[in-house]
C-alpha positions as CSV (number, residue, x, y, z in Angstrom):
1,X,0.7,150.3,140.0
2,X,-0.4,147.7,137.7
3,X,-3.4,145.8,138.7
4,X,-4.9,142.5,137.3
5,X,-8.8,142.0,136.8
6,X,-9.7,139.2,138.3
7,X,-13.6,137.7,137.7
8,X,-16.3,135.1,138.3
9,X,-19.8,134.6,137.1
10,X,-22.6,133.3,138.8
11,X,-25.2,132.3,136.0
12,X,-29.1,131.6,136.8
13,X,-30.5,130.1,134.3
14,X,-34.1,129.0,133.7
15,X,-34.9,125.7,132.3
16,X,-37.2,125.0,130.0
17,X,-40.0,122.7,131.9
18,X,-43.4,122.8,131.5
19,X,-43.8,122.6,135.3
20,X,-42.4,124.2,138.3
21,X,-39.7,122.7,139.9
22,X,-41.5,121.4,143.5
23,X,-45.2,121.9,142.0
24,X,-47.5,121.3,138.9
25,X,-48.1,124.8,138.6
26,X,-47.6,125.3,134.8
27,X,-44.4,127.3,133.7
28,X,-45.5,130.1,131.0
29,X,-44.0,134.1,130.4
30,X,-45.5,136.1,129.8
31,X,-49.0,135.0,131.5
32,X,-51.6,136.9,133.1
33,X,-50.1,138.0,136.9
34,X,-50.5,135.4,139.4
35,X,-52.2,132.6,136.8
36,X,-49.6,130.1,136.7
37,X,-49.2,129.7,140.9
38,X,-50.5,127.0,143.3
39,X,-50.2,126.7,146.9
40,X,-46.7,125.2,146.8
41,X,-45.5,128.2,145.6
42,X,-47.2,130.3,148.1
43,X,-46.1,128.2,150.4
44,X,-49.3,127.6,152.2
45,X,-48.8,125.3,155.5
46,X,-49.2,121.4,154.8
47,X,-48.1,121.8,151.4
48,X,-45.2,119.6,150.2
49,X,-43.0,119.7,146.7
50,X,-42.6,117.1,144.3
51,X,-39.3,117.4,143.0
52,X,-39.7,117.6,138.5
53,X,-38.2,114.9,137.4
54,X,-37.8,116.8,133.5
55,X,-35.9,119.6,135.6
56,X,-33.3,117.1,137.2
57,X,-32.9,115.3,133.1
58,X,-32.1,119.0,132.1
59,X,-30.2,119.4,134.6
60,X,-28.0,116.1,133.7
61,X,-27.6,117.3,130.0
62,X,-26.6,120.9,131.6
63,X,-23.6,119.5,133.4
64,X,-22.3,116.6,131.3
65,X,-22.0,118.8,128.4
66,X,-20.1,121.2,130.5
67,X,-17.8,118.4,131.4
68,X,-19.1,118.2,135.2
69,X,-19.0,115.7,137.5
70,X,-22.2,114.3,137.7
71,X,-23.6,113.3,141.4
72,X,-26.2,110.6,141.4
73,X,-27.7,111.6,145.1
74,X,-29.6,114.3,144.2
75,X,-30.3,115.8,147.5
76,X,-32.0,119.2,148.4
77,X,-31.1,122.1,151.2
78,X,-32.9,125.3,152.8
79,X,-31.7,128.6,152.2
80,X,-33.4,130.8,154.7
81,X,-33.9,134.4,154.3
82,X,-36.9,136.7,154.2
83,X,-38.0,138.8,151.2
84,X,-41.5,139.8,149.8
85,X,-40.4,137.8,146.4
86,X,-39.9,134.2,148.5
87,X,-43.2,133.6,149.8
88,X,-41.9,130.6,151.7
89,X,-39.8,132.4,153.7
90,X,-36.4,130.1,152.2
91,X,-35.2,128.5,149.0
92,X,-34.9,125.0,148.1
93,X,-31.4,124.8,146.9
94,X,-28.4,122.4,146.2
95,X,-26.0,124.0,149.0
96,X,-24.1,120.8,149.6
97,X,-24.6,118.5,146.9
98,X,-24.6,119.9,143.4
99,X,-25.7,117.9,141.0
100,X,-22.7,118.9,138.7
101,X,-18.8,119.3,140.1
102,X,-15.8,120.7,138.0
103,X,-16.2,120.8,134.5
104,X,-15.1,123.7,132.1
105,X,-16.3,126.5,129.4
106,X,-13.8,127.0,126.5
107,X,-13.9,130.3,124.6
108,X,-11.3,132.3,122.4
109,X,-9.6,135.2,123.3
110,X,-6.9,137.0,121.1
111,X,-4.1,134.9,122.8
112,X,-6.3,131.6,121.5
113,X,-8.5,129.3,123.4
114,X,-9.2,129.5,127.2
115,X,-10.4,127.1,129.1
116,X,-12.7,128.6,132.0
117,X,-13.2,126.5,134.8
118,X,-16.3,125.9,136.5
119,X,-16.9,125.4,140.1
120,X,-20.9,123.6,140.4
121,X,-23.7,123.4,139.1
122,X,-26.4,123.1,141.2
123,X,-30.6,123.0,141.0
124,X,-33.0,125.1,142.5
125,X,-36.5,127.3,142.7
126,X,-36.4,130.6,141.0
127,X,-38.2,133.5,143.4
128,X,-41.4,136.0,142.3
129,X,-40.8,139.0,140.5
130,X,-41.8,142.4,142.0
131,X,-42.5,145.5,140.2
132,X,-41.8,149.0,142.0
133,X,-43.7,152.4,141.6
134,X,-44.3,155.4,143.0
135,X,-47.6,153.4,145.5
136,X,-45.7,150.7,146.3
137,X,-44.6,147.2,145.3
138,X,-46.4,144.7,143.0
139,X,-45.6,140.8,143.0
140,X,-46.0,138.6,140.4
141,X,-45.6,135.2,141.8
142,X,-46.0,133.3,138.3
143,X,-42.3,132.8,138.3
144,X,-41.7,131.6,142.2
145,X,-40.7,127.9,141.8
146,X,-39.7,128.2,138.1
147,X,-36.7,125.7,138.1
148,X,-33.4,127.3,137.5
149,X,-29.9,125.9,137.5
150,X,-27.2,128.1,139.0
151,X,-23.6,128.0,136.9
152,X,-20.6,128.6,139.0
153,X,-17.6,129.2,137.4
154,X,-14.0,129.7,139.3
155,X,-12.3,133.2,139.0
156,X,-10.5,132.3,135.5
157,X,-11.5,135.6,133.4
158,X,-9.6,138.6,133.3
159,X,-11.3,141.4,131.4
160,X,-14.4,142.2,130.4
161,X,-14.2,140.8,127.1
162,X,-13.5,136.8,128.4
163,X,-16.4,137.9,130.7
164,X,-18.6,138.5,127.4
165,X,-17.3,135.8,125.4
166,X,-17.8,133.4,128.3
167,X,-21.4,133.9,129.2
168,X,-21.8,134.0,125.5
169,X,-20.6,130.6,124.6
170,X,-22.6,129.0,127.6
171,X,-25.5,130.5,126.3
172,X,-25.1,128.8,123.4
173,X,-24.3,125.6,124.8
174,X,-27.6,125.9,126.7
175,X,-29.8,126.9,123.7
176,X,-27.9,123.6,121.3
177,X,-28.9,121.5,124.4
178,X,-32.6,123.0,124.2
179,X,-32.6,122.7,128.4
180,X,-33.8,126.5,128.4
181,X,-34.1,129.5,125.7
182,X,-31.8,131.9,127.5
183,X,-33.7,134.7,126.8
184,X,-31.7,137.4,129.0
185,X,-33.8,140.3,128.0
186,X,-37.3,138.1,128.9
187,X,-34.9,136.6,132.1
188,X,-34.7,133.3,132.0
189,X,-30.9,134.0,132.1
190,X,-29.5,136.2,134.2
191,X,-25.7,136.8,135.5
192,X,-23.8,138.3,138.3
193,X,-20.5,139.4,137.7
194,X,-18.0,139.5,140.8
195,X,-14.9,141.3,140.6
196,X,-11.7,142.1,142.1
197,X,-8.3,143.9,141.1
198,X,-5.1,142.8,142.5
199,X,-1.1,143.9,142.1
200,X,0.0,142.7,138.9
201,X,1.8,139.4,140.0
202,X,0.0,138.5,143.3
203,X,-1.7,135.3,144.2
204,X,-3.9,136.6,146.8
205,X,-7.5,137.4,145.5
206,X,-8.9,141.9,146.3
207,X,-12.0,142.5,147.8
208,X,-14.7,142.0,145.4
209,X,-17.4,143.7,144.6
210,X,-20.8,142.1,142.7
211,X,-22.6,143.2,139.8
212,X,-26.0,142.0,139.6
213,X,-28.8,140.9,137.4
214,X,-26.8,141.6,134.1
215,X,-29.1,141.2,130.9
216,X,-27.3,141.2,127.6
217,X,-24.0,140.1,127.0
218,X,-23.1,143.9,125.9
219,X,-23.8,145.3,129.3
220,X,-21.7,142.4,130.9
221,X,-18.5,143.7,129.3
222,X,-19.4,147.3,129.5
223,X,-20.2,147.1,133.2
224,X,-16.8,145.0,133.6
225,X,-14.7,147.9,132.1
226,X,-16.2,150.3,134.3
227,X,-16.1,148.7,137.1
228,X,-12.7,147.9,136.5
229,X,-11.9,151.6,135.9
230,X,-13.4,152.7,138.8
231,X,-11.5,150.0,141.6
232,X,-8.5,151.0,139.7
233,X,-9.0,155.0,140.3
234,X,-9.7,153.9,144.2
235,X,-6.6,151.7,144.9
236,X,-4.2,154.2,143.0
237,X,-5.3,157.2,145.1
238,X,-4.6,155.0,148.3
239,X,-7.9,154.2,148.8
240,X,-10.1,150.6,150.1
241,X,-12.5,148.8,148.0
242,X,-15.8,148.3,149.9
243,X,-17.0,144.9,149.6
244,X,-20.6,145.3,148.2
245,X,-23.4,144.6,145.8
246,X,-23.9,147.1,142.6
247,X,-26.0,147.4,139.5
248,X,-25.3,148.7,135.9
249,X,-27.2,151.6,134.9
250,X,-28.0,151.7,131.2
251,X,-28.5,155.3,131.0
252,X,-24.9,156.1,132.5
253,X,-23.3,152.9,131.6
254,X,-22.3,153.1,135.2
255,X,-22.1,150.7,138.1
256,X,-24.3,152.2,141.4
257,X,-24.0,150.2,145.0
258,X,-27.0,148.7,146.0
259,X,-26.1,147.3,149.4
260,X,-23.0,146.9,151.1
261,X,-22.2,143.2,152.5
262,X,-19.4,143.0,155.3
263,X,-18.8,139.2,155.0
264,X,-20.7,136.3,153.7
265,X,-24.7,136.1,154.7
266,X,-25.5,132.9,157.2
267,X,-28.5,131.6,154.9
268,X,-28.4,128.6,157.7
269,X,-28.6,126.2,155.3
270,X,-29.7,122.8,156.5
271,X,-30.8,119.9,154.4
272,X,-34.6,120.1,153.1
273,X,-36.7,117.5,155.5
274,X,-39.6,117.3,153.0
275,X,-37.4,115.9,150.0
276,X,-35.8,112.8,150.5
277,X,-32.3,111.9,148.8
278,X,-33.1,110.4,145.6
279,X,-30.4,108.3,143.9
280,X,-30.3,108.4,140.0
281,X,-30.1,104.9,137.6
282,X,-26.9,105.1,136.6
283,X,-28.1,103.9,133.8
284,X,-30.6,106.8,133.0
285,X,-27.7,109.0,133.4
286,X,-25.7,107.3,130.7
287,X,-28.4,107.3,128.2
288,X,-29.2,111.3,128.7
289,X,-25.5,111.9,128.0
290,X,-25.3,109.0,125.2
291,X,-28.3,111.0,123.4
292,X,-26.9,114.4,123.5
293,X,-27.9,117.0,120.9
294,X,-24.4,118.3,118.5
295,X,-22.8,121.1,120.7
296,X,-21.7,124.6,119.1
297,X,-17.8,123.5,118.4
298,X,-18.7,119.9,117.1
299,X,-21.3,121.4,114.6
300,X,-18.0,124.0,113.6
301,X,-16.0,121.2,113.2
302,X,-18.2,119.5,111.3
303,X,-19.1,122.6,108.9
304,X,-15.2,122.8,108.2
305,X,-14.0,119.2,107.9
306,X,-17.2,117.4,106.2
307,X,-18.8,121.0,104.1
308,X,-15.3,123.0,103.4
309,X,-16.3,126.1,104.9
310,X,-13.9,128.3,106.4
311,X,-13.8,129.3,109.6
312,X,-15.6,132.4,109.7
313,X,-18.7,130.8,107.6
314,X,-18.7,127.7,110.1
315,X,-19.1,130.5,113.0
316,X,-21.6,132.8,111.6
317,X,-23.8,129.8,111.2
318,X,-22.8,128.2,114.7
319,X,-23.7,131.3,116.0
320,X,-27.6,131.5,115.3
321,X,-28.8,128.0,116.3
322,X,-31.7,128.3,113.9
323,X,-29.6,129.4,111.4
324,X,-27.8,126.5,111.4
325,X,-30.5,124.3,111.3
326,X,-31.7,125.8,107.9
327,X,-28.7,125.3,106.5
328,X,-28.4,121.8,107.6
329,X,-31.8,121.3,106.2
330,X,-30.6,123.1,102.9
331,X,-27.4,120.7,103.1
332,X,-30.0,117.5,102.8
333,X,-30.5,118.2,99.5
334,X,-27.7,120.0,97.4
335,X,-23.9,119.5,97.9
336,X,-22.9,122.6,97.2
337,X,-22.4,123.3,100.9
338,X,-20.0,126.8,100.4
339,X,-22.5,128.2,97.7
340,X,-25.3,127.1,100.2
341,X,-23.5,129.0,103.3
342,X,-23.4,131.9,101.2
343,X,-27.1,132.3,100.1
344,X,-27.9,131.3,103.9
345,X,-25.8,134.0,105.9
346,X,-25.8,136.8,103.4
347,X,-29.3,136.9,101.4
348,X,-31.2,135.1,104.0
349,X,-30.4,136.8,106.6
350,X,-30.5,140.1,104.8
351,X,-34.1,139.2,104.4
352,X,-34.8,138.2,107.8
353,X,-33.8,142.3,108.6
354,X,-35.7,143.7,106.2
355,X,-38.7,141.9,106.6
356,X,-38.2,141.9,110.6
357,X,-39.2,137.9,111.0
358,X,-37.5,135.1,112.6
359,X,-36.3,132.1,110.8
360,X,-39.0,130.3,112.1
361,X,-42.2,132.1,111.4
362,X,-40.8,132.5,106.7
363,X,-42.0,130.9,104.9
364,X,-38.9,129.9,103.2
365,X,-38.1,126.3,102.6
366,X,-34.9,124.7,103.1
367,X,-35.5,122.1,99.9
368,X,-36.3,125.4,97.9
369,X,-33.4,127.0,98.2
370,X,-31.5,124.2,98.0
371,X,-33.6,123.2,94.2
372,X,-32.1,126.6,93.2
373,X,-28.7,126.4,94.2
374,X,-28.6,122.8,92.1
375,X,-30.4,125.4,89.0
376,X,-27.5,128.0,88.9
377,X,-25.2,124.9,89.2
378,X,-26.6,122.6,86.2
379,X,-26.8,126.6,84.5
380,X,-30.6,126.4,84.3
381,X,-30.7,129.5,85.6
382,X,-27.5,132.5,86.1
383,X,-26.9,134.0,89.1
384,X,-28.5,137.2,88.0
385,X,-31.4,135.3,87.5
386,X,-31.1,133.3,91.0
387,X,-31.8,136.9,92.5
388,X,-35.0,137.2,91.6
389,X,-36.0,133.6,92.0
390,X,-35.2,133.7,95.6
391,X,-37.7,136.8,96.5
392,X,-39.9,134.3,94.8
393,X,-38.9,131.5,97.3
394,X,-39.1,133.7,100.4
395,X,-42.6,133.8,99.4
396,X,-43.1,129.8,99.5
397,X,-43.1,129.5,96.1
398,X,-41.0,126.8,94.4
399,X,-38.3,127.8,91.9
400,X,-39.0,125.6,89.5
401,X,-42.8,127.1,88.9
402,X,-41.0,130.8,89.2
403,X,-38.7,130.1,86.2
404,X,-41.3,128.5,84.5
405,X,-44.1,131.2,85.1
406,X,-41.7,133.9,84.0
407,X,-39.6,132.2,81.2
408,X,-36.3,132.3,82.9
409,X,-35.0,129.0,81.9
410,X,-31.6,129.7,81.0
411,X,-30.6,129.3,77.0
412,X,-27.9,126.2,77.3
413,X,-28.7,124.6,73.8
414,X,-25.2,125.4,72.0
415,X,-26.6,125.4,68.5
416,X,-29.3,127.8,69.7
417,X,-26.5,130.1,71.8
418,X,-24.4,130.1,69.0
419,X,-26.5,131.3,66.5
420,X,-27.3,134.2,68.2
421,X,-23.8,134.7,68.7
422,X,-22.7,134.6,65.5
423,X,-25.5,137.4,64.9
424,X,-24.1,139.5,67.5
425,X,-20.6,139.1,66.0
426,X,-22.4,140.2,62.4
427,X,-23.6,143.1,64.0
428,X,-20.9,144.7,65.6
429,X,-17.9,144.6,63.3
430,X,-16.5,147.2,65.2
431,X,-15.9,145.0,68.3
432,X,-14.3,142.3,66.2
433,X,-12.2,145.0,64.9
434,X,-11.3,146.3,68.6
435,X,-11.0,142.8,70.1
436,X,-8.3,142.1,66.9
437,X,-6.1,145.3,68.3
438,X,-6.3,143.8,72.1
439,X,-8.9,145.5,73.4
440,X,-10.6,142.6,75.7
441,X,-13.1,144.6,77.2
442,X,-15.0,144.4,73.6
443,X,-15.4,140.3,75.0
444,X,-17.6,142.1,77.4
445,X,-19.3,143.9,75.4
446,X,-20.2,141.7,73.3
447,X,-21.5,139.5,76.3
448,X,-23.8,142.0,76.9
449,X,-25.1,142.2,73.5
450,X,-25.7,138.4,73.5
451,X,-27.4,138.6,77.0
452,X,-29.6,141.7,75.8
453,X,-31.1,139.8,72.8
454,X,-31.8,136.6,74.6
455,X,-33.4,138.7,77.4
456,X,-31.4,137.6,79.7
457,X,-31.9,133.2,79.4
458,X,-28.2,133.1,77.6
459,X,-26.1,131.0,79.8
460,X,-23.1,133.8,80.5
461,X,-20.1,131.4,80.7
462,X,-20.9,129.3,77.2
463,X,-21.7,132.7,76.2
464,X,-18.3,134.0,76.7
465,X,-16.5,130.4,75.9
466,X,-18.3,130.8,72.1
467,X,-17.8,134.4,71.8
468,X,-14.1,133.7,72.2
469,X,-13.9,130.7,69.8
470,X,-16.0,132.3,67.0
471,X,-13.7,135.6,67.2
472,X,-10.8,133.6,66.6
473,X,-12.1,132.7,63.3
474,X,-12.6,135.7,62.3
């Protein structure tokens, strides 16, 4: 029987506060255990949260830039449930009244672009973090009351490659925006995958079973594929899908259950009695979504229609945020966008690997590079040349002082070029002779001749534009 995959993501994702979303407890990875907590997020009795108004502006940008439906009564629920990582014994969530409706996510696929719908988006406290060994459990409760938004999206992807390419291109969206750094290996994103197989053709929805806590967009389509694989082995051999909760396992690239779960939990929600409904300015609103940052596909479209790069350039820079932002920075001072593109994504980057740095902590500067892209264009310096200018740069230095300091300045002068030429030619009658009898590589040659005597400053094109003329008297 054929079967069709059908899946929805569930997407928490921290946002990038400087203080908790009910308390002033400071937001910070990577801290000392238990440093950044106060007694809100212990939940000690008589305490009361303070909803963070930054959180709810992030929040905003989240949803209208995923084309939601913004609500301006922000209101707050309780999720109740026990667990040694909630302290307060229940959640403050957005149950009934999201602060984002609708919307969409549009990636590519090999039939073109898909649009994937999304159901809410909705605000609410992260939980502690617990560490397991052999003793026992530790807690860390520096990340209870972090503020997260939760991304539903509707069941619109049907492999695990849409699944990939769709958490991929909201993480993006989220990092342009600058709401949160979607880190998924530090977890300030993390993803559950549902998913459910059904007869090829068929409207109704399978029995689903969860993937949770998926950390790298990698695993989400690995973990898709298998899980895919192994509710398609089940229902061929007459079997049932069990609805339950499971967990990819790196080592086996498997999915293992966790828990089983025979119908929705009763979290009896009810709505929050300590936070009172707060309706947003309309105007505040507007001006948030008037003053948001260039998304991902604008910043394409604008690489392709305003620089003339082609599509693969605009989405290798699109791709890396940062990236992008040093070529934009590189773009503010030299017009030669493609030539630009090119010494960003391929020498750049190739020495962002070797080294082992980020973007952010080289010392290269945008203007610098961008000085020596104008020098190979005026033909102050070659390209051969540029090469050696630009471990220079990567070092701070500017490239003016490095083809000054080692007496690279290209030969231009065409009296001075063609004398040398014209010795060249006197030298080597025997590549006159050749180049007389066809032989065109003897052009070359004699290149090479000119370059070797001038050290390397000849400017190669007038070089070979002089050769040519002067053999042609001869």
């Amino acid at each position: 029987m054929n079967y069709e995959t059908v899946i929805g993501i569930e997407i928490h994702c921290e946002l990038k506060t400087k203080t908790k979303m009910f308390s002033g407890a400071p937001v910070s990875f990577g801290a000392v255990a238990n440093s950044c907590v106060n007694e809100i997020d212990l939940g000690h009795p008589g305490t009361m949260p303070c909803v963070n108004k930054d959180a709810v502006r992030l929040a905003v940008m989240a949803a209208s830039a995923l084309h939601c439906e913004i609500d301006p009564l922000v209101k707050f629920d309780r999720k109740n449930y026990y667990y040694s990582d909630l302290p307060k014994g229940f959640q403050i969530t957005q149950q009934f009244h999201p602060i984002g409706s609708g919307g969409y996510v549009e990636i590519e696929t090999d039939a073109g672009k898909k649009q994937i719908r999304l159901n809410r988006i909705h605000m609410e406290e992260d939980t502690a973090k617990q560490f397991h060994n052999e003793e026992g459990t530790l807690i860390d409760f520096n990340r209870a009351g972090t503020p997260l938004v939760e991304i539903v999206s509707e069941a619109d992807m049907r492999s695990g490659q849409e699944a990939a390419a769709y958490v991929e291109k909201l993480r993006s969206i989220l990092n342009y925006l600058g709401v949160s750094d979607v880190k998924m290996e530090e977890g300030s994103m993390r993803c559950d995958v549902n998913i459910s197989l059904r007869e090829a053709g068929s409207t109704e929805f399978g029995v689903k079973t969860e993937i949770k806590n998926l950390n790298s967009i990698a695993n989400i389509s690995k973990a898709v594929d298998y899980e895919v694989a192994r509710q398609s082995e089940i229902l061929s051999a007459g079997g049932s899908i069990v609805q339950e909760t499971r967990r990819f396992d790196e080592a086996s690239k498997a999915t293992v259950s966790m828990r089983k779960k025979e119908g929705n939990v009763d979290y009896k929600y009810f709505p929050e009695p300590n936070i009172l409904p707060i309706r947003l300015d309309a105007a505040w609103i507007a001006d948030i979504q008037a003053h948001l940052p260039e998304l991902p596909d604008q910043r394409k479209a604008r690489y392709m229609s305003e620089y003339g790069l082609n599509d693969y350039d605009a989405s290798v820079l699109v791709n890396n945020r940062e990236l992008a932002e040093f070529y934009d920075d590189v773009c503010r001072h030299t017009k030669e966008y493609k030539t630009a593109a090119n010494w960003t994504i391929v020498e750049l980057t190739a020495a962002l690997n070797k080294s082992n740095r980020k973007l952010e902590d080289h010392p290269c500067d945008p203007k610098h590079l961008a000085d020596m892209i104008q020098m190979i264009k005026s033909g102050a310096i070659s390209s051969k040349q540029a090469k050696t200018v630009f471990e220079e740069i990567l070092q701070g230095k500017d490239p003016q002082s490095v083809v000054e300091e080692k007496g690279m300045k290209q030969m231009s002068d065409g009296d001075e070029l063609l004398k040398l030429v014209n010795e060249v030619l006197d030298n080597n009658p025997k590549s006159i002779e050749d180049f007389k009898n066809g032989k065109d590589r003897a052009v070359g040659f004699l290149v090479g001749q000119v370059m070797k005597a001038s050290k390397g400053t000849a400017n190669p094109a007038m070089t070979n534009q002089l050769i040519k003329q002067e053999l042609a008297k001869r």
